[in-house]
LODO-715217 format. One line per 4 residues: for each residue z, x, y of N, C-alpha, C. Coordinates in steps of 0.2 Angstrom, whole numbers, plus 5000, padded with zeros to 4 digits. Example, Ala and Ser with C-alpha at 12.3 -4.5 7.8 and 13.67 -1.06 7.14 Angstrom:
5039:5066:4972:5039:5062:4978:5039:5066:4984; 5035:5064:4989:5036:5068:4995:5039:5064:5000
END
This chain:
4713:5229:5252:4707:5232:5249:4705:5228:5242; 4698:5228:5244:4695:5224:5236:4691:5232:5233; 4694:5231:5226:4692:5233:5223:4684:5234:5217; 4677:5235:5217:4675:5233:5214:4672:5237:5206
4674:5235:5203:4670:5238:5196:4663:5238:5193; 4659:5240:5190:4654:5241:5190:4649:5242:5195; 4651:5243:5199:4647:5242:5207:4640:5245:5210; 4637:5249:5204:4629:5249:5204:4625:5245:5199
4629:5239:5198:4625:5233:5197:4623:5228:5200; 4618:5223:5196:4617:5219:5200:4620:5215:5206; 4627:5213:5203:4632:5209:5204:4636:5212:5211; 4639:5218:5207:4641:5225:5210:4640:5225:5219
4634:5228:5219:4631:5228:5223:4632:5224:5230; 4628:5216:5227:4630:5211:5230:4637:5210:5234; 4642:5211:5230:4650:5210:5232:4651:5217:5237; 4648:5222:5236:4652:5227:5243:4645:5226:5247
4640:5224:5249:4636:5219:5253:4642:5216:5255; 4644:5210:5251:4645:5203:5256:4652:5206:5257; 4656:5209:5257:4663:5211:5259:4664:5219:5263; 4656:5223:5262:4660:5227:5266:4663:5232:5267
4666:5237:5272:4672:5241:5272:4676:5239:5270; 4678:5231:5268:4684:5229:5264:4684:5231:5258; 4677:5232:5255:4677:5234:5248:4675:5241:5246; 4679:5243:5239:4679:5250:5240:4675:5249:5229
4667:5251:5230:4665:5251:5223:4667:5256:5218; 4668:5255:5212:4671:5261:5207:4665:5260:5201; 4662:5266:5200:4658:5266:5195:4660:5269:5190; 4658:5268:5184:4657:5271:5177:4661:5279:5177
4658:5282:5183:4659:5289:5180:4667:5291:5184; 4670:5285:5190:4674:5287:5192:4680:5283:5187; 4679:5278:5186:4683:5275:5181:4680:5272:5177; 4682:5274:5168:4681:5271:5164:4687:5266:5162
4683:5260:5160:4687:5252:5160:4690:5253:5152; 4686:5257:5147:4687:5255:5139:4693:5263:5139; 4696:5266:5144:4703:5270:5144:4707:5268:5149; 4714:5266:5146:4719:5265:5150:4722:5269:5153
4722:5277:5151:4723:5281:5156:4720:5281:5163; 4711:5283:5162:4708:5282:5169:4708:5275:5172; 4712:5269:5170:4711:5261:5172:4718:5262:5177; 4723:5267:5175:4729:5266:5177:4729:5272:5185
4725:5277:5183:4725:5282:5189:4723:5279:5193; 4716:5277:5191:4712:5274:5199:4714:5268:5201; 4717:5265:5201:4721:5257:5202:4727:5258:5206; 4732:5263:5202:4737:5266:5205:4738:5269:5210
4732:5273:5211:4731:5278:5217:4727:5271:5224; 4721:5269:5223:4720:5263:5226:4725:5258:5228; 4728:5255:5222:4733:5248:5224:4728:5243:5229; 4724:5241:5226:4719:5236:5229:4725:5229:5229
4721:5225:5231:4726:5218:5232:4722:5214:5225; 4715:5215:5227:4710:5212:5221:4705:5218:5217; 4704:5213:5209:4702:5216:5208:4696:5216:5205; 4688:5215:5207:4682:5211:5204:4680:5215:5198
4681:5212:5193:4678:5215:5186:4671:5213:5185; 4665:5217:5188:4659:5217:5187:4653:5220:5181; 4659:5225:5180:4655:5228:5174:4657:5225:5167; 4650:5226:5163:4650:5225:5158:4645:5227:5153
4643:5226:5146:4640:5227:5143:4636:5221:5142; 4631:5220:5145:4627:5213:5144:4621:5214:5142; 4619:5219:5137:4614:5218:5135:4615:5214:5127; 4613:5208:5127:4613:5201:5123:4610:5203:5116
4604:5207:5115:4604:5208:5110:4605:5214:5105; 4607:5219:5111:4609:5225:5109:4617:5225:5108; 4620:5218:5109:4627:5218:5106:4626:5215:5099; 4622:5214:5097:4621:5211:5091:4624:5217:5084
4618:5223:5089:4619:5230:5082:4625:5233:5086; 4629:5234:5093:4633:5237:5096:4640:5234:5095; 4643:5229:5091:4647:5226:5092:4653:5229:5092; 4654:5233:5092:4662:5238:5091:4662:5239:5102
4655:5241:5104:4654:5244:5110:4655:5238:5116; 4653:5232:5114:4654:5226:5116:4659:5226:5116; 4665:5223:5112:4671:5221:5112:4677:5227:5116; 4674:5234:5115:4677:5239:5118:4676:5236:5127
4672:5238:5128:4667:5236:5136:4670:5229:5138; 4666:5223:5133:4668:5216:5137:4675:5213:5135; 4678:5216:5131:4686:5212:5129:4691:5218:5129; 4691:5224:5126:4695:5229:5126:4698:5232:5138
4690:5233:5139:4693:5235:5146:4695:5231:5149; 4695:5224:5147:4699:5219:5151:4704:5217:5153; 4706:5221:5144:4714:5222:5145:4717:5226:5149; 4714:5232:5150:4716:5236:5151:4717:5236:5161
4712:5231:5162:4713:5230:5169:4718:5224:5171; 4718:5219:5168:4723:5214:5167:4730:5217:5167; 4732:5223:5163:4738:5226:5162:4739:5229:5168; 4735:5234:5170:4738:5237:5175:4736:5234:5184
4734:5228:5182:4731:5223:5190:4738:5220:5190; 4743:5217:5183:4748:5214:5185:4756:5219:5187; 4753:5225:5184:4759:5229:5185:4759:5230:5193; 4753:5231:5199:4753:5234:5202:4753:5227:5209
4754:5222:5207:4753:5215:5209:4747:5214:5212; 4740:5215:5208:4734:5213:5213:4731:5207:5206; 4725:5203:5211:4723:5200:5208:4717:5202:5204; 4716:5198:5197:4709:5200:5193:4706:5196:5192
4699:5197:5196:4693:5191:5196:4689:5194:5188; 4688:5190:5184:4684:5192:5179:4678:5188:5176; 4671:5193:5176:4666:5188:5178:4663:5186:5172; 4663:5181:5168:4661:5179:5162:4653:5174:5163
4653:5170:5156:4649:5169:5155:4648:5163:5152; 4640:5160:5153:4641:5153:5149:4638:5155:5140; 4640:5159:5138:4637:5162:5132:4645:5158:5128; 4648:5159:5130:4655:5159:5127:4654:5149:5123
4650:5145:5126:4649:5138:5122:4642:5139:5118; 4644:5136:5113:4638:5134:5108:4630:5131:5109; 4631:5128:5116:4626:5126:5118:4625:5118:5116; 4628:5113:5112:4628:5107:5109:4629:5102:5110
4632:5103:5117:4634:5097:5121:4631:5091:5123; 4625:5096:5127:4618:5091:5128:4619:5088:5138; 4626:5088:5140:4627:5086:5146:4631:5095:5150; 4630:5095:5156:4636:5101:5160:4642:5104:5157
4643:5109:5155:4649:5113:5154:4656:5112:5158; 4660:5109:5157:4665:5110:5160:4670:5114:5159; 4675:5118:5164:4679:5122:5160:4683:5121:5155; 4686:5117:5154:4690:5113:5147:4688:5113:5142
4680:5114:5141:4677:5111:5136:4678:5117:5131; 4678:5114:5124:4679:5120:5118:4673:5126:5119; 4676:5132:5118:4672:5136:5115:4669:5138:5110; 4664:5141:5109:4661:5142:5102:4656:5146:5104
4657:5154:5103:4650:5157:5104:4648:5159:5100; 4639:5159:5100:4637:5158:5095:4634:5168:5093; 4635:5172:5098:4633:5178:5100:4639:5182:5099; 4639:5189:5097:4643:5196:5096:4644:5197:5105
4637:5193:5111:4640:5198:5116:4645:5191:5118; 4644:5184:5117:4647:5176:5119:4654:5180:5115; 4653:5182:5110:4661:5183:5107:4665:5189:5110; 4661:5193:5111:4665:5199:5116:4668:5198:5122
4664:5192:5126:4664:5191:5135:4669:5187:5133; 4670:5181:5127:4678:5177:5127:4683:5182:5126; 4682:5186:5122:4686:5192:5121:4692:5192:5129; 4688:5197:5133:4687:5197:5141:4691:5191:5142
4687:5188:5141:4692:5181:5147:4699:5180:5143; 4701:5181:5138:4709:5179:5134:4713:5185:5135; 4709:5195:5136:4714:5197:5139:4716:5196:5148; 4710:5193:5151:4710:5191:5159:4717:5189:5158
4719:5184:5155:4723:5180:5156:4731:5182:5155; 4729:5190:5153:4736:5194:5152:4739:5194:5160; 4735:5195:5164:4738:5194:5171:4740:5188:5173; 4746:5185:5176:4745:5177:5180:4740:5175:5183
4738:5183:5188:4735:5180:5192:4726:5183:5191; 4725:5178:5188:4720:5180:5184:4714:5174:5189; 4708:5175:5188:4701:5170:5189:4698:5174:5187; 4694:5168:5182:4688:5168:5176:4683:5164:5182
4679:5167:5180:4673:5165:5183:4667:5165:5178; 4665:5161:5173:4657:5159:5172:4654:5159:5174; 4648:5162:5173:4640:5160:5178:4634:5162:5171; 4628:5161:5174:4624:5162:5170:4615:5163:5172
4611:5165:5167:4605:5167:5170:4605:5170:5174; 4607:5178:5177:4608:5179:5184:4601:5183:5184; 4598:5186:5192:4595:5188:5193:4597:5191:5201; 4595:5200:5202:4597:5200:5209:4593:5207:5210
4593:5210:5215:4588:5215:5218:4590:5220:5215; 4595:5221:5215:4599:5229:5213:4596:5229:5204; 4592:5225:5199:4592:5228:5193:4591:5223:5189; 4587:5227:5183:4583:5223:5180:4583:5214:5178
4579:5210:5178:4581:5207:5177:4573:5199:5175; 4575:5194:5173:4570:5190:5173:4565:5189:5177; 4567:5189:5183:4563:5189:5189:4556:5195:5190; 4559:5200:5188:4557:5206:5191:4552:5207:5184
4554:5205:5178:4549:5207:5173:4545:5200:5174; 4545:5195:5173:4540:5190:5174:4537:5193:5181; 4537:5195:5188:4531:5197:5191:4527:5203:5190; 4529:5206:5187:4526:5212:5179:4523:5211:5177
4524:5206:5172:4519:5205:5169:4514:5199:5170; 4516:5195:5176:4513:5189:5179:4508:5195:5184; 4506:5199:5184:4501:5205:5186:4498:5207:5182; 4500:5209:5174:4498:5211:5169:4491:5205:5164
4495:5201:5163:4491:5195:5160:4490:5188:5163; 4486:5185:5159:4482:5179:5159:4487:5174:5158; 4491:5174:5153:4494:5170:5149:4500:5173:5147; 4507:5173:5147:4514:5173:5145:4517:5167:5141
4521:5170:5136:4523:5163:5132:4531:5163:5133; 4533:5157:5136:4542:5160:5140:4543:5153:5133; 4551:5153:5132:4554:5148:5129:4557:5142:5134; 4555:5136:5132:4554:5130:5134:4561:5126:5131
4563:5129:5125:4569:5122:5123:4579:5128:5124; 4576:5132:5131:4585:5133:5131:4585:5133:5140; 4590:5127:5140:4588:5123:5147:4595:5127:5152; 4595:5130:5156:4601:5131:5159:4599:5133:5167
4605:5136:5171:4604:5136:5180:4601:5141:5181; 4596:5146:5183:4595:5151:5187:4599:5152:5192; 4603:5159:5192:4606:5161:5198:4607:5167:5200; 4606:5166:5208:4606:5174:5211:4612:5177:5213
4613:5183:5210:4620:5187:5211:4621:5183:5219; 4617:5186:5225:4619:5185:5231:4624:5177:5231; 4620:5173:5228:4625:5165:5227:4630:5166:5223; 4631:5170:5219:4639:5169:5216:4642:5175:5217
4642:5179:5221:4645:5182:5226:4648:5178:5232; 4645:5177:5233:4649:5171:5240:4652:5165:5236; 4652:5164:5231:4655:5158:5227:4662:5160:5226; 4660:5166:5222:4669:5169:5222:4672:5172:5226
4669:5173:5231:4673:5174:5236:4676:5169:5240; 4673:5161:5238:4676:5157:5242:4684:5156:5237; 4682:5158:5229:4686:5156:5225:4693:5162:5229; 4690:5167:5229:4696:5173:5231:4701:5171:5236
4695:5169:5244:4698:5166:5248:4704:5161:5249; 4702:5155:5242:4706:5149:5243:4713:5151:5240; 4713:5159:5236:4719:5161:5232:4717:5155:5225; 4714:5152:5224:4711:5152:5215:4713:5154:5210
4716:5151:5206:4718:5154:5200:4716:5150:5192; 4715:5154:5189:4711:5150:5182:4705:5151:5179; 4699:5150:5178:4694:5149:5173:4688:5144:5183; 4684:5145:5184:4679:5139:5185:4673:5142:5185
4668:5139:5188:4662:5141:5183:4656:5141:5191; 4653:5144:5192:4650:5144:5195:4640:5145:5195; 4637:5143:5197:4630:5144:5196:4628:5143:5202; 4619:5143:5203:4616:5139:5208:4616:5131:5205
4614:5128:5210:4613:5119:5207:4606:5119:5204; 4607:5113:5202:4601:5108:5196:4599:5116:5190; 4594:5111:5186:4594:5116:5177:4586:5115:5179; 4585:5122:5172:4577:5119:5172:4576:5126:5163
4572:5125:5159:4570:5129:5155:4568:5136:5157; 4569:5142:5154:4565:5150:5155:4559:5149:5157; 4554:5144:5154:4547:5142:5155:4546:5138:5161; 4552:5134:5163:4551:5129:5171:4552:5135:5176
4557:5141:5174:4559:5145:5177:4553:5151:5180; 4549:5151:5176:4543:5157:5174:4539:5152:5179; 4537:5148:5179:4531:5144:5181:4533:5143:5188; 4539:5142:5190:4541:5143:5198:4541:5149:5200
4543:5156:5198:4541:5161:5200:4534:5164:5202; 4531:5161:5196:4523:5161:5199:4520:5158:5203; 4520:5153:5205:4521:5148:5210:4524:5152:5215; 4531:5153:5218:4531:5156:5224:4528:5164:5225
4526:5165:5221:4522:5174:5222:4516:5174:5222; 4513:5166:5220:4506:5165:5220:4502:5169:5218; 4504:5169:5209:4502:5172:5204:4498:5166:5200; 4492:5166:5196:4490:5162:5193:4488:5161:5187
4494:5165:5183:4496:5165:5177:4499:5161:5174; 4495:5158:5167:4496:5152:5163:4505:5153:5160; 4508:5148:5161:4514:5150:5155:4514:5145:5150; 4515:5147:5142:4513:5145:5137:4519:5143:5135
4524:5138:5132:4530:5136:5131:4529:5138:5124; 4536:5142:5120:4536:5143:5114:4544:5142:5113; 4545:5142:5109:4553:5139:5106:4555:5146:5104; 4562:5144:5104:4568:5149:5104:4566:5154:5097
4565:5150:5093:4564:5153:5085:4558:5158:5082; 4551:5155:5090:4546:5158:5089:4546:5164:5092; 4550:5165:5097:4554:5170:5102:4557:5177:5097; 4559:5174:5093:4563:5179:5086:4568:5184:5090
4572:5183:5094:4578:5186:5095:4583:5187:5091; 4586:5194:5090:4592:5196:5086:4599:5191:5088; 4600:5192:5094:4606:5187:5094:4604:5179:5098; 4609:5174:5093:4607:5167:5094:4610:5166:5103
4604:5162:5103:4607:5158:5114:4607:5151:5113; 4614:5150:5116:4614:5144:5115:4609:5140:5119; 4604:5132:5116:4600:5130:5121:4602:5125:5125; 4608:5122:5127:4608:5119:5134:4615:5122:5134
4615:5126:5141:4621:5129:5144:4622:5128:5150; 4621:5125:5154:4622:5122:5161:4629:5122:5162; 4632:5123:5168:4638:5122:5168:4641:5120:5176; 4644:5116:5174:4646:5109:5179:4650:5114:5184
4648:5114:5189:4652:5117:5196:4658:5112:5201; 4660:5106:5197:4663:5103:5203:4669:5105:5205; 4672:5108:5200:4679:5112:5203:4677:5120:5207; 4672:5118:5207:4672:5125:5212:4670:5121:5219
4669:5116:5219:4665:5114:5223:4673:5110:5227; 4676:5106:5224:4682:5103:5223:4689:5106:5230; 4689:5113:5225:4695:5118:5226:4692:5123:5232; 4688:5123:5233:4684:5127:5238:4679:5126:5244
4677:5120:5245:4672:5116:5248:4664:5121:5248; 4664:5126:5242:4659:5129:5244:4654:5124:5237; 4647:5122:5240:4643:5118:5238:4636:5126:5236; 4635:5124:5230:4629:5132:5226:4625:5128:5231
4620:5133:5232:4612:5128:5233:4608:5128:5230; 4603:5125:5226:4598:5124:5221:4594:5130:5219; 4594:5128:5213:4591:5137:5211:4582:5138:5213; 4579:5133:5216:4573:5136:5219:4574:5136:5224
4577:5135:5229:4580:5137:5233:4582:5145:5235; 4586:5146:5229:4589:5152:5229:4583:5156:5228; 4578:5155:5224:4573:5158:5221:4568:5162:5228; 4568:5154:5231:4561:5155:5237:4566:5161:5241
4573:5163:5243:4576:5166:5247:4576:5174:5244; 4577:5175:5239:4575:5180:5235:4570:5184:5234; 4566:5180:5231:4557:5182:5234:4557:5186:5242; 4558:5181:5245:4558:5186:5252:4561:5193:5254
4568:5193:5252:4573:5196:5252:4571:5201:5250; 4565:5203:5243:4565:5207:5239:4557:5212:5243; 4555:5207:5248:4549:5209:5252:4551:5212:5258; 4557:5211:5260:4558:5216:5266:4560:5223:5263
END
């Protein structure tokens, strides 16, 4: 049995879709992650083989003023599942993030590369991935930009307000992958499949800006709303994002012969998906 946490999220969702009767979801109210009493009943009582850590506190600028709730949420519960994933000998997939680097690199992300978050929630998700590693059998997974049917997210408020107005001004200088839950749900599952262990990073393929992003959305939903490019700074966000955060897939690709496919690709599949 896999077990999935956060499971009426986006992510969540997607995973007991593409697994199934194999998968058994665990939400919020049945188990909380930030107490190890409740992390220890339902695990113990379960004994999953695996264990997908989906939940989290990902709202980016509300970690900025909730930072104690972050760290509880995205690094404290990690532990808390890592501890008792290895007492019970199952695995812990833990889904992190490309927030965890600076952004400054200029070329793909690799996992080896230094970290440096620039963010309350980049510092809390590393948080997460250091106590990941309390288990052996641990896999980190990085992903980034996500967007998926089950909840709120970039896609869904750009054709909002791509019906709303004339004009939208997205930001133009932080370049990274758009990716849809559905594709990194099958990614990790090839990682689960090959029995993978460690840190890799996963996205759809090729980059583009929030603003190349916005402009292709429009384009496939055949909206003719202008997108107005405006910089990170004129955007005025509480917490910093790093601007190029792309993160190289080839050990995913490597270890697992599973190849992402292109995130307008992923885009135009999704658009439909979201019509039926």
């Amino acid at each position: 049995m896999i077990v999935v946490t956060g499971s009426r999220g986006m992510l969540g969702y997607d995973f007991l879709d593409l697994y199934g009767s194999d998968a058994r979801g665990v939400h919020q109210d049945e188990m909380e992650i930030t107490a190890l009493v409740s992390v220890e009943k339902v695990l113990k009582e379960l004994r999953p083989k695996v264990v997908i850590n989906a939940a989290a506190y990902t709202d980016v600028d509300g970690c900025e003023s909730n930072k104690d709730l972050a760290i509880q949420v995205n690094g404290e519960g990690v532990l808390h599942l890592a501890r008792v994933t290895a007492e019970i000998g199952a695995k812990l997939v833990q889904v992190s993030t490309d927030y965890v680097f600076d952004g400054s690199k200029g070329t793909p992300w690799l996992e080896d590369d230094l970290v440096n978050p620039l963010s309350v929630y980049g510092r809390s998700k590393l948080v997460g991935e250091e106590n990941a590693r309390c288990n052996p059998d641990h896999l980190i997974v990085r992903t980034q930009w996500l967007y998926g049917l089950h909840g709120r997210n970039f896609v869904e408020t750009m054709l909002r307000l791509g019906k709303e107005k004339k004009e939208i001004g997205v930001v133009h200088d932080q370049i990274g992958s758009p990716t849809w839950t559905v594709d990194l749900s099958r990614a990790i599952r090839a990682l689960i499949d090959a029995d993978c262990r460690g840190t890799y990073h996963a996205a759809n393929a090729g980059s583009c800006s929030w603003c190349e992003f916005a402009a292709a959305i429009f384009e496939e939903a055949g909206l003719k709303t202008v997108v107005k490019p405006i910089t990170t700074r004129e955007l005025g966000r509480p917490a910093p994002r790093p601007l190029y955060s792309v993160l190289d897939c080839g050990k995913l690709v490597r270890d697992t012969g599973f190849v992402p496919e292109g995130w307008r690709q992923a885009l135009t599949k999704y658009l439909k998906a979201r019509r039926q």
